[in-house]
N, C-alpha and C positions, 0 to 999 in steps of 0.2 A: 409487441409491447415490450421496450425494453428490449430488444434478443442481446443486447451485445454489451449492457452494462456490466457484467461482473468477470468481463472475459479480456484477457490481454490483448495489448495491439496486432501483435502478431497474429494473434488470431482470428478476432474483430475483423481485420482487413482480410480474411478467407469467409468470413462468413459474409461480409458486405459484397465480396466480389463475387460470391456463390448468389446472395441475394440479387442481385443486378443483372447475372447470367441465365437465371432463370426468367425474372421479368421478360429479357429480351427474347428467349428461345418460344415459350408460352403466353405471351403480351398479359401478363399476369398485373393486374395495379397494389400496389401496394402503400397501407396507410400504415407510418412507420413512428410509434410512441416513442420517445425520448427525450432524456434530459441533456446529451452531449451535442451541444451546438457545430463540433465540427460533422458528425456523423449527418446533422440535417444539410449542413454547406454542399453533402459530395453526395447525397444519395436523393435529397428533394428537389422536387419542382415545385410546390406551390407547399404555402407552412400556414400551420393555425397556431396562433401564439395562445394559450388558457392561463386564465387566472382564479381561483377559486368558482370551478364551474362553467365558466364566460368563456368566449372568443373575446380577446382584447384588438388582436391585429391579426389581421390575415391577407397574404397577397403572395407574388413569385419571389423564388428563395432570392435571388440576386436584389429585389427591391427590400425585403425583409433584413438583411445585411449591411446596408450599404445607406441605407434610408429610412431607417426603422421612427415609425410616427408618435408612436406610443411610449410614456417613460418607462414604462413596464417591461416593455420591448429593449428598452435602452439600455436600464441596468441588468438584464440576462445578458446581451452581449457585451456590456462591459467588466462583466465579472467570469467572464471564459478564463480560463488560463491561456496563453500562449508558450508558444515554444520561441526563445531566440538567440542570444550567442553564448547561452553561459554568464554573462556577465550580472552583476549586481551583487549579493550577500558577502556580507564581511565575515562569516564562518567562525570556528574558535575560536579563545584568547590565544598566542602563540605560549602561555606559559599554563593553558590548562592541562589539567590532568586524567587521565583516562577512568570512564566510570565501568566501561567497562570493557574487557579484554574477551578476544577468542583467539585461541593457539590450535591448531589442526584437527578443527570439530567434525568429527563424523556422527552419524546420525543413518543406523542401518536399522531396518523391518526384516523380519524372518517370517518368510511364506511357506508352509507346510503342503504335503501333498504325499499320494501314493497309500497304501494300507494301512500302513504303522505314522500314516501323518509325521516322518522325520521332517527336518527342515531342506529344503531343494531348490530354492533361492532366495537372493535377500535385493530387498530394495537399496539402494543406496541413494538415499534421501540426502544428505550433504554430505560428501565426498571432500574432507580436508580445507575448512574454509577459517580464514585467518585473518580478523582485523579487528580495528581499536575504535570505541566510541567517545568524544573526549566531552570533558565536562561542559554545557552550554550548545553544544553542537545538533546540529541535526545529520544523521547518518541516515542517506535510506538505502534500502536491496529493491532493486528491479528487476522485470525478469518474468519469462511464459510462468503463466500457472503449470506446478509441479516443481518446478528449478530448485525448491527446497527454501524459497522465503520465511513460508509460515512454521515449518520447521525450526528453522533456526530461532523462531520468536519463541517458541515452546520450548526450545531448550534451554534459554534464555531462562527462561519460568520455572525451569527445573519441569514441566510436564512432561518432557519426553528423556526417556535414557540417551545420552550421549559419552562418544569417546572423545580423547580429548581434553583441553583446559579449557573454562570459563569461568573469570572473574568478575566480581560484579564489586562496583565498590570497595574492593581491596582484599575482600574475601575467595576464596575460591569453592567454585562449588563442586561437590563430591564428595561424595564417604562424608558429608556433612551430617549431624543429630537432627529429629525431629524440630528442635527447637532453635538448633542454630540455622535452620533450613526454613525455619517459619521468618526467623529475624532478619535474615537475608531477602526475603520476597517484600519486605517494604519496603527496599530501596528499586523495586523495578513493579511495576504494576501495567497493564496492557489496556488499550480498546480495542474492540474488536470492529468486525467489519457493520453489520448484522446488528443496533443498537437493541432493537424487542427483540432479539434473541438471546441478546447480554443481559437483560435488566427481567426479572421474574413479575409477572402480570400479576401475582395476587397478592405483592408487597407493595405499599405504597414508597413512593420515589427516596422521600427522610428516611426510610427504615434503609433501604438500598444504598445509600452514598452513606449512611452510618454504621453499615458493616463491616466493612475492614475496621472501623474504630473498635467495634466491637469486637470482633476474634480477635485482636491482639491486644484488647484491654485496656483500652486509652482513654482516660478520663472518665467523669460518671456520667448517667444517661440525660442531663440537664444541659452538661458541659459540651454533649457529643451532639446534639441539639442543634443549640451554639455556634458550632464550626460547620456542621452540615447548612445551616443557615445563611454561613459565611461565604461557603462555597458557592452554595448556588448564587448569590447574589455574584460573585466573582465570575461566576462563566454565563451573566447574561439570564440569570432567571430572579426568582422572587419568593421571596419567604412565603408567602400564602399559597404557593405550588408544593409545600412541602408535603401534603396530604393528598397531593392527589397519586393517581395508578398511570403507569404506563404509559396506556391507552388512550388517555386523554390528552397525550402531549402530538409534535408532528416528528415526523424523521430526524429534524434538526435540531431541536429541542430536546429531543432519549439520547443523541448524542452529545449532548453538552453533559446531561443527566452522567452519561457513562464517565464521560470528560473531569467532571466533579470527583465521580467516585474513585475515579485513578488518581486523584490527587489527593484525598484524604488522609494518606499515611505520608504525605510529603517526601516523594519518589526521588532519587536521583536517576532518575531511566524510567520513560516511559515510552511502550512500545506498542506504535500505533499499526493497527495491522487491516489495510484498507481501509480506514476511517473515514472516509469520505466519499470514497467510489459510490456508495448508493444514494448519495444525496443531488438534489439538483443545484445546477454551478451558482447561483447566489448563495443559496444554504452555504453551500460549499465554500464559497469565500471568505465566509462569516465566521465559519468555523476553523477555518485556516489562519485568516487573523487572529482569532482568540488562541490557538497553539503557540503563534508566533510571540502574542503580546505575554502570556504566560512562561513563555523560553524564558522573554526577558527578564520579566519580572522573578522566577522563583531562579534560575540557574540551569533550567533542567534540559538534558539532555534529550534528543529524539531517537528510537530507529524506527523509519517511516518505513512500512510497508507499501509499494503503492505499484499498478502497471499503468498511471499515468503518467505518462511522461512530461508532460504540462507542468502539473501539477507537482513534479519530483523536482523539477525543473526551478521552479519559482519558490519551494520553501528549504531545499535541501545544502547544506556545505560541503557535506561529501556524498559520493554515490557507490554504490558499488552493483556490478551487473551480472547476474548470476544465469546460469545455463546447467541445467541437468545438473545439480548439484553443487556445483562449484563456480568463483568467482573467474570473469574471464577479462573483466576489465574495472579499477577500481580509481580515484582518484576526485580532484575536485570539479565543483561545478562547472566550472570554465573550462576544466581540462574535456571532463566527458561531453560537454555540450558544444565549445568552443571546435573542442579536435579530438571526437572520437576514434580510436585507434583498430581499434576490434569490428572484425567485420558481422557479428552480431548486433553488438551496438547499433552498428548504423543501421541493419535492418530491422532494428524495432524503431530509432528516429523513423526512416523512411514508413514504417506502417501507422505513425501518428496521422489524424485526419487534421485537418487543416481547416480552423475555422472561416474559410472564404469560398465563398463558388466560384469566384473569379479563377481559381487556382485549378489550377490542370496536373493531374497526378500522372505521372507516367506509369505504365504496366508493372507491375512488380510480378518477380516471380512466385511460381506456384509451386508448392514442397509435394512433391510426391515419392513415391517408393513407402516402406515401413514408417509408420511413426516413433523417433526417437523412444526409448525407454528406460528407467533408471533402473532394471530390475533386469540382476544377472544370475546365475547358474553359481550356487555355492564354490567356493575356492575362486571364483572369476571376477572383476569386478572393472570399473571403466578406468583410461589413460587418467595417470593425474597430470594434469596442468599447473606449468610452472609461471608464476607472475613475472616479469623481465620490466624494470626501472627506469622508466626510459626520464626521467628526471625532475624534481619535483614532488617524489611521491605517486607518479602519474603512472600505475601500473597495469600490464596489459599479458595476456597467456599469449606465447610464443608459437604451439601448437594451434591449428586448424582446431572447428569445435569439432568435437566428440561425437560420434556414429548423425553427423547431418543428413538427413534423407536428399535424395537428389534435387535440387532447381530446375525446373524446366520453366520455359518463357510464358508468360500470360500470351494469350491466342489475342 
C-alpha cells in the first residue's frame, strides 16, 4: 500500500527491484496500491483504476495506457508529470533581486556517547552549501532523503542552529533579537509534506489560516476574518468551509488549507517541503497550478523541496542537486535536465519510472558495500566539494561523490 511514496528515486527503484526479485524467486503475487502511474507502467500486469469506492476501468496495464476508455482514466494519465528535455519555463526577471541568500551553510548534530555522555561525533547535515533565491523564481534541492534538503528549509526558518550566512530579504539572520527574529519569519513561511500533521484537528480551519495574523497582530478579529475569507476563496475553497475541522476536508483540500495559511503574512519566500508527494497526480496538478498561478500573481518566490524529478522538472527555474550534504550539481532547468553533468544526477534521472509499459529499462546498478553516512568521528568530517562553471552559471563538483558504496551490475 503505498511502499514507495515518500521514498526517493534512488531508492524506490531498490525497493521496486527487490520487490520484482522476490516475486520471481517465490512466485509471490503481488497487489500493489498507488498513486504514481509510472511505478503502475513498470511493475503491473493488469490495473483497477477506483474512484470513490468503484472500479471505473480495469484491464492489462499496456491497454490501460495506451487506450484508456474512461474520462476518469483519462485525466489521471493526463495529469502524470513527465520528464523531457528541460525546455519550457521562462524563470526570473533578469533584473530581480535575491530574496534570499546562503553563503557556506553548515548545519552539524552532536551525538553523545560513552560514560560521561561527551560529544564523539557530529552529523554533518549540510556541509558548506551556497546559493541564491531570486525574486519570482522557483529554486528547488533534490536529492536521496538525508542529503540535508529539509535541513536547509529549517534553517531557512531559523529552526535549526546553523553556521554560516543566511539572508532573507535583506536581513541577515543571526545574533538577531526575539523580535527582529519574529519580523523576519514573515517574509519566509513553509508547507509541509504531511498536510493533517501541519494543521491541528481540534481548531477549526478560520482559526488556523488566521494564526499567523494573529501572533504578529495584524488587524482586529473582524478584519482577520476578512482576509482569511479572502484567502480561501483565492486557493480554491469557500467561505462556508471556514468552520469546519480538519478532518472533514481530503488530502488536497488541508493542502490548499496549509497553502492559505503560508500566505497570510504575505511571504516573499515560501518553502514548500514535499508538498505534493502525498497527494494523487490530479490532486497534484491542481495544486501545482495553483503555486504556479499564485508565483504569478503575488511575486513570490519558491524553494521546492521535491525527490520528484517530474515534478522538479516541470515547475522549477533553477535546480540544485544535493548528495550527503552538499550541492554536487546546480544550474538551470534546461541545463540539469537538457545536459546533466554529474554522474549522480544522471543516476537519479535514470531511477525515475517512466510512465509507459512500452518502455524497457535497462538494469541499473545495484549499491552495495556500507551505506553512505553523514556522521563522522569528532575533529573528522567529509571532502568538501568544489563547484567548477562550466558556463552559464551551470555548475557542477569536480570531485567523484563522497564515500559512494560500490556498483555492482543488476544479475
Amino acid at each position: 500500500d503505498e511502499p514507495t511514496t515518500a521514498l526517493d528515486v534512488t531508492v524506490q527503484r531498490e525497493v521496486l527491484d527487490l520487490l520484482r526479485d522476490l516475486q520471481s524467486e517465490m512466485g509471490t503475487a503481488i497487489i500493489l496500491i498507488t498513486h504514481d502511474m509510472g511505478v503502475v507502467a513498470e511493475m503491473a500486469e493488469r490495473v483497477i483504476v477506483m474512484k470513490q469506492g468503484q472500479a471505473v476501468e480495469t484491464g492489462a496495464v499496456s491497454q490501460i495506457f495506451s487506450a484508456p476508455r474512461e474520462a476518469y482514466t483519462q485525466d489521471l494519465l493526463a495529469a502524470v508529470p513527465r520528464m523531457g528535455d528541460g525546455s519550457g519555463a521562462a524563470g526570473a526577471s533578469p533584473d530581480a533581486k535575491p530574496v534570499a541568500r546562503l553563503r557556506d551553510v553548515k548545519v552539524h548534530f552532536d551525538i553523545r556517547g560513552g560514560i560521561l555522555s561527551q560529544v564523539t561525533h557530529r552529523v554533518h547535515a549540510v556541509e558548506g552549501v551556497s546559493f541564491d533565491i531570486m525574486e519570482g523564481e522557483t529554486f528547488s534541492l533534490v536529492g536521496e532523503s538525508g542529503c540535508g534538503k529539509s535541513t536547509i528549509a529549517k534553517a531557512l526558518t531559523g529552526l535549526v542552529p546553523h553556521q554560516g550566512r543566511i539572508e532573507v530579504a535583506g536581513h541577515t539572520m543571526g545574533g538577531l533579537s526575539g523580535a527582529k527574529m519574529k519580523e523576519m519569519r514573515r517574509d519566509v513561511q513553509i508547507v509541509f509534506q504531511d498536510p493533517m500533521a501541519a494543521l491541528d484537528p481540534r481548531m477549526r480551519v478560520g482559526d488556523l489560516v488566521a494564526e499567523p495574523l494573529v501572533i504578529h497582530g495584524i488587524g482586529t478579529p473582524e478584519e482577520q476574518r476578512e482576509k482569511v475569507a479572502g484567502l480561501f476563496e483565492r486557493v480554491g475553497l469557500t467561505r462556508d468551509q471556514l468552520d469546519r475541522y480538519p478532518h472533514e476536508f481530503s488530502g488536497g483540500q488541508r493542502q490548499r488549507i496549509c497553502i492559505a495559511r503560508a500566505l497570510a503574512l504575505q511571504p516573499k519566500l515560501i518553502i514548500a517541503d514535499e508538498s505534493v508527494s502525498a497527494l494523487d497526480v490530479s490532486v497534484q496538478a491542481r495544486v501545482l497550478d495553483l503555486l504556479e498561478v499564485l508565483k504569478r500573481e503575488f511575486g513570490i518566490a519558491y524553494l521546492f523541496i521535491s525527490h520528484d524529478m517530474a515534478v522538479v522538472e516541470n515547475i522549477s527555474d533553477r535546480i540544485a542537486v544535493m548528495y550527503m550534504g552538499q550541492i554536487v550539481e546546480m544550474g538551470t532547468r534546461a541545463q540539469i535536465f537538457g545536459s546533466p553533468q554529474h554522474p549522480y544526477t544522471k543516476r537519479l534521472m535514470a531511477a525515475v519510472p517512466i510512465p509507459d509499459p512500452d518502455k524497457v529499462r535497462e538494469p541499473t546498478p545495484r549499491l552495495s558495500g556500507e551505506v553512505p553516512s553523514p556522521v563522522y568521528k569528532l575533529g573528522t568530517g567529509p571532502q568538501r566539494l568544489m563547484l567548477r562553471n562550466l558556463g552559464d552559471g551551470h555548475l557542477v563538483a569536480d570531485s567523484d561523490l563522497p564515500a559512494m558504496p560500490t556498483e555492482t551490475a543488476a544479475e
